[in-house]
C-alpha positions as CSV (number, residue, x, y, z in Angstrom):
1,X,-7.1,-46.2,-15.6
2,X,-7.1,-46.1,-11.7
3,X,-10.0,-45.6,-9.6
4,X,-11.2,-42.2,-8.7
5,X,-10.2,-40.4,-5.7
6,X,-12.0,-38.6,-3.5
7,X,-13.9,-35.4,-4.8
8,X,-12.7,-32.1,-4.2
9,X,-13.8,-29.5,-2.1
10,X,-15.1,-26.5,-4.5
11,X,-14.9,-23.1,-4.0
12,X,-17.7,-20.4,-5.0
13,X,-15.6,-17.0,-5.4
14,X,-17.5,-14.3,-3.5
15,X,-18.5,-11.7,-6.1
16,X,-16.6,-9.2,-3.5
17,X,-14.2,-10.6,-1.0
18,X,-14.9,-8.5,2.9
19,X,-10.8,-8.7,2.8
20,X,-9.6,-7.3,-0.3
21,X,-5.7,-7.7,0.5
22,X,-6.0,-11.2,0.8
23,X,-3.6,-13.1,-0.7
24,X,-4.0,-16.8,-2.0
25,X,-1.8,-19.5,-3.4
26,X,-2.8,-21.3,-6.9
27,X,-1.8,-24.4,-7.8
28,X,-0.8,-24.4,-11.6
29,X,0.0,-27.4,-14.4
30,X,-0.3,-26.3,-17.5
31,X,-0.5,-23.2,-20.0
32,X,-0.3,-20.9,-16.6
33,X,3.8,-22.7,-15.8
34,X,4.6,-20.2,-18.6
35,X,6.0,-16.7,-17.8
36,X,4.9,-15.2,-20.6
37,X,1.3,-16.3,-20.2
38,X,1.4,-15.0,-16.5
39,X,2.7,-11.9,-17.7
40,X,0.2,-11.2,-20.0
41,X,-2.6,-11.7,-17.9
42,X,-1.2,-10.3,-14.4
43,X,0.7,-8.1,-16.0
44,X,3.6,-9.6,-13.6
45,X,5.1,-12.8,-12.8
46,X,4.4,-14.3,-9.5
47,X,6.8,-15.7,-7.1
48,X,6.1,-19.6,-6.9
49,X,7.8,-22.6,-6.4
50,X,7.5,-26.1,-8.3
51,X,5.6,-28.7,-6.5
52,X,3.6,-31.9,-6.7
53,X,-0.3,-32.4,-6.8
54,X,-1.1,-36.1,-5.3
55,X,-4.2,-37.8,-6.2
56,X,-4.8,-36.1,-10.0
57,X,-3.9,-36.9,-13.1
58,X,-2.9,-34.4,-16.1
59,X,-4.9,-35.0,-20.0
60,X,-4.8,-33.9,-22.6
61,X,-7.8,-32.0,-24.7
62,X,-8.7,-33.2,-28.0
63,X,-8.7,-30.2,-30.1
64,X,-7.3,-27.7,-26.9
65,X,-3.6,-26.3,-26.3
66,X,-4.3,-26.2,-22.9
67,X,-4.7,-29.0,-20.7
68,X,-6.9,-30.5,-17.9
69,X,-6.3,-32.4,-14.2
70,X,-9.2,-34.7,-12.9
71,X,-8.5,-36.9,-9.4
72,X,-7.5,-40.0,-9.7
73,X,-5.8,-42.2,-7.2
74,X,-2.2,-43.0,-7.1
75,X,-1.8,-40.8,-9.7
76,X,0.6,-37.1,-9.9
77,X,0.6,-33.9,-11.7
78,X,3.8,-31.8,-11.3
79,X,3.0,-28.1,-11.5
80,X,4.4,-25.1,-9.4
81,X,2.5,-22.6,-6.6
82,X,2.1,-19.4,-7.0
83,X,2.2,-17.4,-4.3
84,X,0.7,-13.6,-3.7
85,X,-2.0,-13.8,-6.2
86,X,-4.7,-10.8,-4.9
87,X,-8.1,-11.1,-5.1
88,X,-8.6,-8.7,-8.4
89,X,-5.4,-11.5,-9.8
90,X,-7.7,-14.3,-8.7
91,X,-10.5,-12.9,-10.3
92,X,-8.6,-12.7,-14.1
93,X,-7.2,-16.3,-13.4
94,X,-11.3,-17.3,-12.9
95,X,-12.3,-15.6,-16.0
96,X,-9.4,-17.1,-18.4
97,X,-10.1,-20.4,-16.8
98,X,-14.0,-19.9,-17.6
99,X,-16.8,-22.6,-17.3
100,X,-14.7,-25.3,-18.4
101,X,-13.4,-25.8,-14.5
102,X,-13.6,-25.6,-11.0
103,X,-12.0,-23.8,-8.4
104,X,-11.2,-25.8,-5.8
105,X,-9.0,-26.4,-2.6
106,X,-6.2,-28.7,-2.9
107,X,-2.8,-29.9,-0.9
108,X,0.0,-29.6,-3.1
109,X,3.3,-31.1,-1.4
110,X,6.5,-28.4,-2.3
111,X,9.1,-29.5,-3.9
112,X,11.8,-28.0,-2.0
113,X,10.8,-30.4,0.9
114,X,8.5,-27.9,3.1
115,X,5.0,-29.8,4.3
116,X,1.8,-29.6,2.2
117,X,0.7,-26.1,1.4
118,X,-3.3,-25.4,0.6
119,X,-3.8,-23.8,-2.6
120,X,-6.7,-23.2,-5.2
121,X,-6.7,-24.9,-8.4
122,X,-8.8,-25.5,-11.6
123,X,-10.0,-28.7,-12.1
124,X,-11.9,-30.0,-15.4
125,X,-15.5,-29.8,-15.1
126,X,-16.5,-29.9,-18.9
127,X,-18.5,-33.3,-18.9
128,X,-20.8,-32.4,-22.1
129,X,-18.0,-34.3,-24.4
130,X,-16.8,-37.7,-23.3
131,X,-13.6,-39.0,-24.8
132,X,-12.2,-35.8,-24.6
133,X,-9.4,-36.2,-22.0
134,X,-6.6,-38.2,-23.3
135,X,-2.9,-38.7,-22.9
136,X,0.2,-36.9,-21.6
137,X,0.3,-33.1,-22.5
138,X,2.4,-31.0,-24.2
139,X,2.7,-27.3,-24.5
140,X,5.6,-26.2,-26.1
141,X,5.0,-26.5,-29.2
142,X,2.0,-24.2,-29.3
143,X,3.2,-21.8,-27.2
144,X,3.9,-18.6,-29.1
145,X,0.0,-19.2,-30.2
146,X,-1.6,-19.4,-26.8
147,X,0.4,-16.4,-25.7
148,X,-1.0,-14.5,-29.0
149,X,-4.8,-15.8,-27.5
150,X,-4.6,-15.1,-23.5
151,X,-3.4,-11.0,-25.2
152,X,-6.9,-11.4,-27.1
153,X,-8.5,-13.0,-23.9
154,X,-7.3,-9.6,-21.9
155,X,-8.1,-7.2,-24.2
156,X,-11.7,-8.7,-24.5
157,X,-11.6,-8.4,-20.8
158,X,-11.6,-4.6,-21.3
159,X,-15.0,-4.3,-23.3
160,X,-17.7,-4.1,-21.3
161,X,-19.4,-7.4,-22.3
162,X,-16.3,-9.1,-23.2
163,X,-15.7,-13.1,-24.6
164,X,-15.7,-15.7,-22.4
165,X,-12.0,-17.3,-22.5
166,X,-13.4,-20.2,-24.2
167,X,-15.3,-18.1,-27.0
168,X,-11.9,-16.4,-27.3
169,X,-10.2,-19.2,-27.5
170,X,-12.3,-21.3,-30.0
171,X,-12.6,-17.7,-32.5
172,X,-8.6,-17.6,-32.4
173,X,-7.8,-21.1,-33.4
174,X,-10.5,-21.8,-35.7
175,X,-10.1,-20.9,-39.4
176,X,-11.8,-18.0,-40.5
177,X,-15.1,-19.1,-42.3
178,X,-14.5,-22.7,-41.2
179,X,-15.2,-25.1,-39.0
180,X,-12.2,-26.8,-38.6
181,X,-9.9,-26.3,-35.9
182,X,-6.2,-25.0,-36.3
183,X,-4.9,-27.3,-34.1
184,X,-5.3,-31.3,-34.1
């Protein structure tokens, strides 16, 4: 594997923002490049355009649909920018990507040619199980499931001491009274 790059800059989100119509970018590379999944949680589907992350390199999860980026020199994740995505948005993108990552501040280079936009992204920040990260991702083949899940994670979102995403997730793709995983 290459050497690491430099760290990222991370972002503590403000529990209220003094501007609440800002707007922000967000850099996405995995479950959140799907429609469906934006439309479920933002209840719309953000304008965006595709674009390149240099410097990070996408794995897969064992065990997890979804999948994670970490830095790593001369290394590329393709992904797209989303563009627009309010404060109360950002705050729902936070939440579903839980404890697992990291917001932080990143240059992602756009793909139709245009210089190096900043935009937020999650990074993988789940150290507790080494090995973890493995591989080249892919998505669609689970992706009527996770779409099924993030409608669990939002209606959770409603209750007033709602599941984390990852308790969500974990209760939906385990087998009821087991301990085994539904995915492998």
């Amino acid at each position: 594997m290459s050497s690491i790059a430099p760290s990222t800059v991370v972002v503590a989100p403000p529990p209220h923002s003094d501007q609440p119509d800002s707007l922000h970018n967000v850099f996405v590379y995995g479950t959140l490049l799907a429609d469906d999944i934006l439309r479920v949680l933002l209840k719309r589907i953000p304008q965006s355009s595709s674009a390149v992350l240099h410097g990070y390199q996408r794995f897969s999860i064992r065990g997890r649909v979804y999948p994670a980026i970490l830095p790593v020199e001369n290394e590329r994740v393709t992904g797209k920018v989303l563009f627009g995505i309010t404060n109360p948005e950002l705050y729902i993108l936070d939440m579903f990507e839980d404890v697992e990552y990291e917001k932080s501040v990143v240059e992602a280079s756009l793909l139709d040619g245009s210089d190096k936009l900043r935009a937020l992204t999650y990074v993988w920040n789940n150290n507790r199980y080494p090995g973890f990260l493995y591989g080249e991702w892919n998505f669609e083949s689970r992706m009527d499931e996770f779409v099924q899940m993030t409608g669990r994670f939002v209606e959770e979102l409603q209750l007033p001491e709602p599941k984390s995403r990852v308790a969500t997730y974990e209760s939906f793709y385990h087998k009821e009274g087991g301990d085994s995983p539904l995915i492998t």
